[in-house]
RODO-2510 file (C-alpha; in nm, 4 decimals, decimal comma):
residues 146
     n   res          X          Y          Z
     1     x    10,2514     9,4120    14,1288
     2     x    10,2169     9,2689    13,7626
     3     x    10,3908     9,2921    13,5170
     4     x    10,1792     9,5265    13,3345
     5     x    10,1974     9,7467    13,6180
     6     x    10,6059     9,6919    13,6630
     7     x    10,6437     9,7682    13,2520
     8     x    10,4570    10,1491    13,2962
     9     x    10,6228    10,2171    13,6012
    10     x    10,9695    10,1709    13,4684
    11     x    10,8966    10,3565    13,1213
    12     x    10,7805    10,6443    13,3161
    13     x    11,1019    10,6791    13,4831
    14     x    11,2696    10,7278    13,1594
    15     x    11,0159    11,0309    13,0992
    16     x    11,2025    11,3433    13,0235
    17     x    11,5571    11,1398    12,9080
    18     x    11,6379    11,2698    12,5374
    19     x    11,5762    11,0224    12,1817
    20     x    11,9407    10,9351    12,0844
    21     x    11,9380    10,6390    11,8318
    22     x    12,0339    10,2962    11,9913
    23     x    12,0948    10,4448    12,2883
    24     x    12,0087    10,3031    12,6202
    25     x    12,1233    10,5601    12,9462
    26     x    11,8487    10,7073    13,1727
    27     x    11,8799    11,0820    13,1373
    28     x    12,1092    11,0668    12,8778
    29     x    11,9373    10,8942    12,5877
    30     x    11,7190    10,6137    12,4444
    31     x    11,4934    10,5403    12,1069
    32     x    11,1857    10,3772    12,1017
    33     x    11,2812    10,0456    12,0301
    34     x    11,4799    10,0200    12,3852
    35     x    11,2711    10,1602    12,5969
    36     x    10,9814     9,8634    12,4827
    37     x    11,2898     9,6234    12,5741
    38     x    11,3964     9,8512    12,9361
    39     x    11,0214     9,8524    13,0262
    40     x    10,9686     9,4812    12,9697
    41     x    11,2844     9,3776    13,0789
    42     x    11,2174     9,5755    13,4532
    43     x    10,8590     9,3644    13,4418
    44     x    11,0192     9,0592    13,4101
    45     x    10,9121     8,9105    13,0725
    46     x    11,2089     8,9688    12,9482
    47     x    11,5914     8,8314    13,0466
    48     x    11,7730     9,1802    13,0733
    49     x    12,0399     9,1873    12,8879
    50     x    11,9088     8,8901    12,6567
    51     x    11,7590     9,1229    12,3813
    52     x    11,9118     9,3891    12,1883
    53     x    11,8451     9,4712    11,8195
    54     x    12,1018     9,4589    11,6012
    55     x    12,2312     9,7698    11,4403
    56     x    11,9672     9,9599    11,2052
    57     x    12,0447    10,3097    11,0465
    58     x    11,9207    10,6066    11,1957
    59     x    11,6962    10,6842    10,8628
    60     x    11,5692    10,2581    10,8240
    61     x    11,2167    10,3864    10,8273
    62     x    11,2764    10,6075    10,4675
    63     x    11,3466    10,2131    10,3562
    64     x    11,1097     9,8988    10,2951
    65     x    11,2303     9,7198    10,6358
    66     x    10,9716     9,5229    10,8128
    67     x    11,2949     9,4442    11,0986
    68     x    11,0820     9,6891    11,3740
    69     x    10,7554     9,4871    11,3428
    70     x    10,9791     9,1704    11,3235
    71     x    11,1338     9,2183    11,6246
    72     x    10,8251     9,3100    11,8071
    73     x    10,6444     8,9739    11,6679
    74     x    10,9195     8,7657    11,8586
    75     x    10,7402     8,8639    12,1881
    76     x    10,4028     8,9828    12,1097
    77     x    10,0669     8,8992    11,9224
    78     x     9,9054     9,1277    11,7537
    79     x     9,5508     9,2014    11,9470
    80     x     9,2288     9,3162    11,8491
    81     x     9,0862     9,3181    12,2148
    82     x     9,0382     9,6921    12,3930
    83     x     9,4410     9,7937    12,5062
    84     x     9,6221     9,7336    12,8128
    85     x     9,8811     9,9072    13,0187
    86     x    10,1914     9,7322    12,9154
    87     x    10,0242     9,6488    12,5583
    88     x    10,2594     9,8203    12,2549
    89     x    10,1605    10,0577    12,0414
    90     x    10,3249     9,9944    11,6698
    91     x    10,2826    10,3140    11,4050
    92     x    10,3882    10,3596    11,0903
    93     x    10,6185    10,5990    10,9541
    94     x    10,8269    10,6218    10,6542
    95     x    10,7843    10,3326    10,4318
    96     x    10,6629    10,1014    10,7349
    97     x    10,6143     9,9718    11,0939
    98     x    10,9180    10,1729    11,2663
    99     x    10,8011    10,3393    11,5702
   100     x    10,6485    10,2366    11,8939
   101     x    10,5501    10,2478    12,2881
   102     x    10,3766    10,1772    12,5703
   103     x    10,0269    10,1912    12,6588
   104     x     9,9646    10,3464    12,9780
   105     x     9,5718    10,4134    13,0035
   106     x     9,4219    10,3983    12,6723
   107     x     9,4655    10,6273    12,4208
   108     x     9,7767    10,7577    12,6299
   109     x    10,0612    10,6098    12,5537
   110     x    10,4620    10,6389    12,6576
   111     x    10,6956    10,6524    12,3959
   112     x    11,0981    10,8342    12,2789
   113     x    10,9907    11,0478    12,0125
   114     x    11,2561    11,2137    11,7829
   115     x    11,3366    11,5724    11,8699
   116     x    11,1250    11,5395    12,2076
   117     x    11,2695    11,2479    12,3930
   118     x    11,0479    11,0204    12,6557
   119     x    10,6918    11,1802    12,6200
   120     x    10,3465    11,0878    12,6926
   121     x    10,1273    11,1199    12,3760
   122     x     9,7465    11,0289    12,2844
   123     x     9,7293    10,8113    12,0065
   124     x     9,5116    11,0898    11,8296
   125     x     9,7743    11,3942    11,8485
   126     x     9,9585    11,5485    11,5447
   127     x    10,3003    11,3798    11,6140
   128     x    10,1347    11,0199    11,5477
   129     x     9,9197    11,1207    11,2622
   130     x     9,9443    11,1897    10,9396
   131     x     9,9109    11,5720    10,8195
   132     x     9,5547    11,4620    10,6905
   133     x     9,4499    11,3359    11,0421
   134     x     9,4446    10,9907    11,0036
   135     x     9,5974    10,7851    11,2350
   136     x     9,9628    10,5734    11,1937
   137     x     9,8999    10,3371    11,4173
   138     x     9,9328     9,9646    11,2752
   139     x     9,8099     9,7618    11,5810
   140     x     9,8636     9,7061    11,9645
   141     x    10,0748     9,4206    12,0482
   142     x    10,0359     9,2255    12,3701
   143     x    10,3305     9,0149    12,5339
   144     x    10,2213     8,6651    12,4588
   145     x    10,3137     8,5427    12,7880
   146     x    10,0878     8,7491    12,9683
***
C-alpha cells in the first residue's frame, strides 16, 4: 500500500470524532492541523510523535499569522499538477491560510471542521466558500518526499 493510500485510510478512521482545538484522541477530538500530522504520520512520511505545532489560540485565524501555511511548507510543495489522494488542501479563512485536509478523490476532501468534527466535504460546498461563492482554497500541497 502507499503512502497515499495509508494517509486516506487513517484520516477516514477519524471520520465522525468531534473538532476540539489541539486536540489529538480518536472519538474524542482533533482540529485540522492534527489530523494532516495523524494521517501522515500512519503513512509513514512522518516520525510520529516528531511533529506537533506549538500552541496557537483558538481564534489565530481573526489575526495576520501565516504559522498554518508555515508549518505545512516544512513538508510540502505547493502543486499546480491535477490533486492526489494524500495531497492537502490549504483554505483561507479569517485573515489567512488557517484551515486544511486531505484529498481523498478530487474535489472530495477529509477534513475537522469547527462545529461538525471529521467530515468529508467537496471543495465547492458552502462551508469552504465564501458567502459570494467563491472558493477559499489557497492551493494543494503535496508531501515533497513523495
Amino acid at each position: 500500500m502507499s503512502w497515499r493510500e495509508k494517509a486516506v485510510e487513517e484520516a477516514l478512521t477519524w471520520k465522525g470524532t468531534p473538532h476540539r482545538h489541539e486536540a489529538m484522541v480518536k472519538g474524542a477530538g482533533i482540529d485540522c492541523a492534527r489530523l494532516l500530522i495523524v494521517a501522515y504520520e500512519a503513512a509513514g512520511v512522518l516520525p510520529v510523535g516528531a511533529c506537533r505545532p506549538p500552541h496557537y489560540p483558538h481564534d489565530y485565524q481573526l489575526h495576520s499569522n501565516p504559522k498554518y501555511l508555515e508549518w505545512v511548507q516544512k513538508y510540502c510543495d505547493k502543486t499546480d499538477e491535477d490533486p492526489l489522494p494524500g495531497d492537502i488542501a490549504v483554505f483561507n479563512f479569517g485573515r489567512g491560510p488557517s484551515h486544511g485536509g486531505i484529498v481523498l478523490a478530487w474535489p472530495k476532501i477529509i477534513h475537522a471542521y469547527v462545529g461538525m468534527g471529521v467530515i468529508v466535504s467537496d471543495i465547492n460546498e458552502a462551508i469552504l466558500c465564501k458567502k459570494n461563492g467563491e472558493s477559499r482554497l489557497v492551493g494543494i500541497y503535496r508531501y515533497r518526499g513523495g
